[in-house]
Wavefront OBJ file of the C-alpha trace (Angstrom):
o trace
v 85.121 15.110 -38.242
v 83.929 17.747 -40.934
v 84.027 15.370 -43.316
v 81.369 13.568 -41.129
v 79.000 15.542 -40.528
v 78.720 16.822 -43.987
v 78.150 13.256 -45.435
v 75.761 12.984 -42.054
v 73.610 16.301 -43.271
v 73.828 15.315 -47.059
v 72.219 11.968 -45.959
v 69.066 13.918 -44.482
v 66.848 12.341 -46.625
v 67.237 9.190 -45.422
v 66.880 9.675 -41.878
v 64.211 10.985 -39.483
v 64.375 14.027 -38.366
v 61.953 14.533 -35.227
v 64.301 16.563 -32.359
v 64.936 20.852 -32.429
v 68.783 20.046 -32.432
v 69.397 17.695 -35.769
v 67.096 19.748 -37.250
v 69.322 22.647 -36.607
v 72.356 20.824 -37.342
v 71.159 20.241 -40.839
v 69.291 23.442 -41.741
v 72.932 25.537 -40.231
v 74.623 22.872 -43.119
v 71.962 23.941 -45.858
v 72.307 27.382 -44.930
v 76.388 27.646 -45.314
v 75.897 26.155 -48.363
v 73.398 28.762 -49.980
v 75.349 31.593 -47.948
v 78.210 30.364 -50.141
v 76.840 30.057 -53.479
v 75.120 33.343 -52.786
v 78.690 35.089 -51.755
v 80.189 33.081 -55.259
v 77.810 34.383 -57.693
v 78.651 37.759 -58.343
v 82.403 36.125 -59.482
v 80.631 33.271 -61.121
v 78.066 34.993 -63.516
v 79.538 35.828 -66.706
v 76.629 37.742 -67.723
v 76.877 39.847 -64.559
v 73.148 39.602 -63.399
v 73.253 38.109 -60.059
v 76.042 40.920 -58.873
v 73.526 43.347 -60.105
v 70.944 41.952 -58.213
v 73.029 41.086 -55.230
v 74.780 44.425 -55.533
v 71.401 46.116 -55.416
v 69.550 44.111 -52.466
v 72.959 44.875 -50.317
v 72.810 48.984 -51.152
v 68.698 49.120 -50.675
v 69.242 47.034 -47.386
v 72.190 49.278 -46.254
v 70.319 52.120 -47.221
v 67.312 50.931 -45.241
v 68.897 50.282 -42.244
v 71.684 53.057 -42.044
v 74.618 50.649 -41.375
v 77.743 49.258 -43.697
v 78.155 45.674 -43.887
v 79.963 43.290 -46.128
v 79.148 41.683 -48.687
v 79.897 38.091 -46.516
v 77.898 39.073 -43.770
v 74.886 39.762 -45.889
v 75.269 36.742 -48.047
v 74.789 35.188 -44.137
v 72.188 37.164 -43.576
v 70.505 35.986 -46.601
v 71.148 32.743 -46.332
v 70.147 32.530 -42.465
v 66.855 34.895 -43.393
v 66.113 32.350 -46.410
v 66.546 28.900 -43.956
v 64.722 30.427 -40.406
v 61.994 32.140 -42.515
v 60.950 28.917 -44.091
v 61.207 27.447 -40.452
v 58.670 30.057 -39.845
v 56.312 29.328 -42.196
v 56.662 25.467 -41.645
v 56.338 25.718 -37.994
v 53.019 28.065 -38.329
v 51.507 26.340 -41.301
v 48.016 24.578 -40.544
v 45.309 22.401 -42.848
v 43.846 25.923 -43.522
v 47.094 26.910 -44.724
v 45.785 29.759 -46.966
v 43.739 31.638 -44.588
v 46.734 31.040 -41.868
v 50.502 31.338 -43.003
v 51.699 35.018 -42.854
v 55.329 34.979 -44.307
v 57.948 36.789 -42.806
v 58.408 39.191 -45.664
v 54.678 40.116 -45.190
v 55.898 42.683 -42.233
v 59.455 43.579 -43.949
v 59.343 43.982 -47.802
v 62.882 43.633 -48.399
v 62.485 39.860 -47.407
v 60.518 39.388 -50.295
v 63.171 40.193 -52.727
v 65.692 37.900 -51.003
v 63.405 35.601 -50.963
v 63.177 36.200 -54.946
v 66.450 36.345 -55.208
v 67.260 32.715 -53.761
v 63.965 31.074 -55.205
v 63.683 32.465 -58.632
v 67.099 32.187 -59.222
v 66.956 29.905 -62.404
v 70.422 30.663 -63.992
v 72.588 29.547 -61.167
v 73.298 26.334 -60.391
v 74.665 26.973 -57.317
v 71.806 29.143 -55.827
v 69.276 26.673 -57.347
v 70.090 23.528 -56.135
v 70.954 25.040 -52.690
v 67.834 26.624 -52.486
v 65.846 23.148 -53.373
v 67.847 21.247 -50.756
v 66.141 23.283 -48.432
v 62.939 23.293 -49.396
v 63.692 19.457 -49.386
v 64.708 19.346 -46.023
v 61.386 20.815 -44.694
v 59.400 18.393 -46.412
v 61.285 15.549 -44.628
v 61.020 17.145 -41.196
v 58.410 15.172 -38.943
v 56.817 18.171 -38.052
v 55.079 17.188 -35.064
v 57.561 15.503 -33.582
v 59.717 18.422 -34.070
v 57.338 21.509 -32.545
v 56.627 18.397 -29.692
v 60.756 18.845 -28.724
v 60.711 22.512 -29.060
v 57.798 23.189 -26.876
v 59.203 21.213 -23.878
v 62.612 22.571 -23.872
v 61.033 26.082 -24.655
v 62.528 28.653 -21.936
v 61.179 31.557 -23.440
v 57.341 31.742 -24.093
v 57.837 31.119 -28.076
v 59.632 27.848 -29.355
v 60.104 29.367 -32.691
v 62.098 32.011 -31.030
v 63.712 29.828 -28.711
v 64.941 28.150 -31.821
v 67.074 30.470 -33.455
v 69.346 30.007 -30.589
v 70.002 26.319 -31.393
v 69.802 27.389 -35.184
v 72.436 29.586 -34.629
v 74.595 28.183 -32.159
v 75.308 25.541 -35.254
v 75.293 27.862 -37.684
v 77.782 30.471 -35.811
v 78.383 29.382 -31.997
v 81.253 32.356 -31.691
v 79.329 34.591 -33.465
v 76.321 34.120 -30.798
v 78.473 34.427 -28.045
v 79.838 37.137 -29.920
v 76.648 39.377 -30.125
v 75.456 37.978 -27.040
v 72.564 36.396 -28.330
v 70.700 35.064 -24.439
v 67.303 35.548 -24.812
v 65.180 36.816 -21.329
v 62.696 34.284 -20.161
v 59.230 35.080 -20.619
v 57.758 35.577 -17.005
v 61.065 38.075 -16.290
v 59.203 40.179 -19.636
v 56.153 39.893 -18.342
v 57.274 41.426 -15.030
v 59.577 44.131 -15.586
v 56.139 45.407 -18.338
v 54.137 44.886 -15.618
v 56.134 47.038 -13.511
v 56.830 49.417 -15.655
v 52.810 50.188 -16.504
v 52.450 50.522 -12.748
v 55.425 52.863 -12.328
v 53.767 55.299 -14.606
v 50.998 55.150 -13.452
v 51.500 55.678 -10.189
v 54.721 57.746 -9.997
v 54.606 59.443 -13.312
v 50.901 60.206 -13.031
v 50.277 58.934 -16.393
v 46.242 57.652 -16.268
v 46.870 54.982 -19.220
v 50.387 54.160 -18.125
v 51.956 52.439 -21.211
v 49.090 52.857 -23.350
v 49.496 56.980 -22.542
v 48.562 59.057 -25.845
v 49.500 62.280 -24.340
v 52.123 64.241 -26.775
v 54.765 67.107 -26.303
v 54.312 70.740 -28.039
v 56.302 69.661 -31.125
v 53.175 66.452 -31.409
v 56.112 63.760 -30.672
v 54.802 61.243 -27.669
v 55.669 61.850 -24.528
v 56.124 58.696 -23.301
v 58.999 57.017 -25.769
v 59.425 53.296 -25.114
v 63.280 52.063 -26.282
v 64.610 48.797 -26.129
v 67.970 49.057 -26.521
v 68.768 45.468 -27.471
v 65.635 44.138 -28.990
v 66.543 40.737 -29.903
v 63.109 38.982 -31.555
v 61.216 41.639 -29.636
v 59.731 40.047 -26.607
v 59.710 42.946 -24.968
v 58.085 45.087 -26.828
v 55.846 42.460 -27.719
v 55.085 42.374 -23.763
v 54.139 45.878 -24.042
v 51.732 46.016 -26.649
v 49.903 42.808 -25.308
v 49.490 44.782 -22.020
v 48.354 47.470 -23.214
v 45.665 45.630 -26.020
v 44.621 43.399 -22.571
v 45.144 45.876 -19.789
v 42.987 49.365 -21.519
v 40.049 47.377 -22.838
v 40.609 48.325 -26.771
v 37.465 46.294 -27.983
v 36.491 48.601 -30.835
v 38.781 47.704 -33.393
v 38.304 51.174 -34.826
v 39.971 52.973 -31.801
v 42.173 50.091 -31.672
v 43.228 51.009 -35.155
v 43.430 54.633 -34.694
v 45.396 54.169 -31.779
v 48.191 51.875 -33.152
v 48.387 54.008 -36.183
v 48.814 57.555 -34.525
v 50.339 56.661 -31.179
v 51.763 52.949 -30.365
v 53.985 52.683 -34.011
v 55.292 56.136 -32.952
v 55.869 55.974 -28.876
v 58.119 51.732 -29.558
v 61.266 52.070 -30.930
v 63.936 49.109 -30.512
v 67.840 48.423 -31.760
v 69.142 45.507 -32.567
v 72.740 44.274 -33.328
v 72.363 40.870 -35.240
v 70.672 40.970 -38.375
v 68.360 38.001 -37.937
v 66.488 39.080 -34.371
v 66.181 42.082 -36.583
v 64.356 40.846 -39.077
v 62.401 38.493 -36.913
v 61.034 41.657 -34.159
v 59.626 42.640 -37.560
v 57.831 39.310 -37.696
v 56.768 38.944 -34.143
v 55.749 42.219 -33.258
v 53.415 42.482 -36.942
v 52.336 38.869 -35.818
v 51.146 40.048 -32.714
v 49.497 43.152 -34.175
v 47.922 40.773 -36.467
v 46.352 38.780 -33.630
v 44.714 41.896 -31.962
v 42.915 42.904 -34.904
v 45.564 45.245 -36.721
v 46.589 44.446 -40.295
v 49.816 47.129 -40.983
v 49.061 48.920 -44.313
v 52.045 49.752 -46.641
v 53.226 52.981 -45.186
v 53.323 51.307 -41.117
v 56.932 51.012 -40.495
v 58.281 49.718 -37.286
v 60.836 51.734 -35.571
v 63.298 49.015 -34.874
v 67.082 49.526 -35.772
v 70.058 47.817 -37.262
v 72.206 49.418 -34.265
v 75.144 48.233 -31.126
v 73.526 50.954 -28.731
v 76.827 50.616 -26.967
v 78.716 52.505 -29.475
v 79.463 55.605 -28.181
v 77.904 57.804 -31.132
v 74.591 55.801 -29.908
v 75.215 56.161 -26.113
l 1 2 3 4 5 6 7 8 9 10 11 12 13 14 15 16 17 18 19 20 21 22 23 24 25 26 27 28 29 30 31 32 33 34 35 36 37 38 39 40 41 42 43 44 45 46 47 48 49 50 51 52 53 54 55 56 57 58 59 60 61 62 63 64 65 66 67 68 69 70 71 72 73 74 75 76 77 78 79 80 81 82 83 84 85 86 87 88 89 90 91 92 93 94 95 96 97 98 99 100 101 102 103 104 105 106 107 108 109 110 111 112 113 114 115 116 117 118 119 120 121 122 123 124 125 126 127 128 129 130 131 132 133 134 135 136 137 138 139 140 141 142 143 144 145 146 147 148 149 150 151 152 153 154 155 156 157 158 159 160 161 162 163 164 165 166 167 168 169 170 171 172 173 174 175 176 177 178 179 180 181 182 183 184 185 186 187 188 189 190 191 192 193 194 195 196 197 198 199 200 201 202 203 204 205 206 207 208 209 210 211 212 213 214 215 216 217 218 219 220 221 222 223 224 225 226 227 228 229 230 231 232 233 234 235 236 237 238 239 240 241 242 243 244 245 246 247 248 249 250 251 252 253 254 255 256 257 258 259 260 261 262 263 264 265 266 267 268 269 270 271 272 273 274 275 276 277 278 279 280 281 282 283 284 285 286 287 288 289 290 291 292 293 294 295 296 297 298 299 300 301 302 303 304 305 306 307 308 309 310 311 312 313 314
């Protein structure tokens, strides 16, 4: 049977792929095998240089986040990142492709050196010809076809998004299950923000509800919105839409101001699995992107690499 299916996904190139699921089938294939050459190299390079480099993404992205994780799971996390992030960029790409695509790594620097890492890896083999399978597989993807699928089976407002759960049910079906990776369906966002905005502003007295710029004597907000299991970020996505749509912020100026000095510092969000993690950084800068707001350098989103049912985060 395993046998199979890897002769089946090393065929790819000769057959069509136009549905969500055998295009997950085969980019969870591809992305095993980068995850292991990337997890081999460090043994395999006599001169040393990919450990260094490995060695030194893993520490800056442990650092970064504040968690421990192995050197395995982050050669997943890599590989995953590396296959779902060209996805991305495939499934957003238009004719005016320039003026359009916004990569992942655009709203999460480290990505970029991953990205680097995989891509500009010219000394091993491994790495290099993993890395061009997958960049092969995209270009044989009937695009159309393929976003066509997605969007009818899409449950939860974004087929990207809705995607990563087919992605990595192939990939890692226990390890879903696992981290309980169920995403909410749009409409039940769009509620419970809905709600919410009306709770404060009715019950809590707070004039602007979620948009409220109001801060304590220390100049922290008052009004903190947490998502304690953040996934891709819907919901916090849901909130800044309502409050761009609800409070009328035409002036992009006071749009500006008010992202900078209040909204980055009132949303916070933790997330267990690495991936949603890196994609709320993607969704929610995407969605910034489309109001107006371009994040500079120093904007940093306050989502974390945390299980906020660990009793030291309780």
């Amino acid at each position: 049977m395993e046998i199979m299916q890897k002769k089946e996904n090393l065929d790819h190139r000769d057959q069509t792929i136009n549905t969500s699921q055998k295009l997950a089938s085969i980019m969870a294939s591809k992305a095993k095998t980068l995850a292991k050459a990337i997890s081999n190299a460090p043994e395999n390079d006599s001169n040393n240089i990919d450990a260094l480099e490995f060695n030194k993404l893993l520490n800056e992205f442990q650092k970064d986040t504040d968690t421990e994780i192995s050197t395995k799971c982050f050669s997943d996390f890599c590989a995953q990142i590396v296959v779902f992030g060209l996805f991305i960029e495939t499934a957003t790409e238009t004719d005016d492709n320039e003026k359009s695509r916004t990569p992942l790594f655009d709203f999460y620097p480290l990505y970029r050196k991953v990205f680097n890492f995989v891509f500009k890896n010219e000394a091993n083999e491994s790495i290099k010809n993993a890395a061009n399978d997958i960049v092969d597989l995209f270009s044989q993807m009937d695009k159309k076809s393929v976003l066509e699928n997605l969007n009818k089976s899409c449950a939860n407002g974004d087929p990207n998004f809705d995607f990563y759960e087919i992605f990595l049910s192939e990939y890692d079906g226990i390890a879903r299950k696992a981290a309980g990776v169920w995403y909410t369906p749009q409409p039940v966002v769009d509620f419970i923000v809905r709600a919410v905005d009306e709770i404060l502003r009715t019950d809590f007295h707070m004039e602007k509800g979620l948009a409220d710029t109001s801060t304590t004597k220390d100049g922290k907000p008052t009004l903190q919105i947490f998502d304690p299991a953040t996934g891709t970020g819907t919901f916090l996505v849901g909130v800044i839409n309502r409050i761009y749509k609800k409070y009328n912020y035409k002036n992009p100026e006071e749009w500006a101001s008010y992202v900078q000095n209040h909204l980055l510092h009132s949303i916070e969000g933790a997330e267990l699995s690495m991936i949603p993690f890196a994609l709320s950084h993607w969704k929610i800068g995407m969605t910034l992107k489309k109001t107006g707001y371009n994040m500079k350098p120093n904007d940093k989103l306050r989502i974390f690499l945390k299980n906020t049912l660990e009793t030291e985060h309780a």
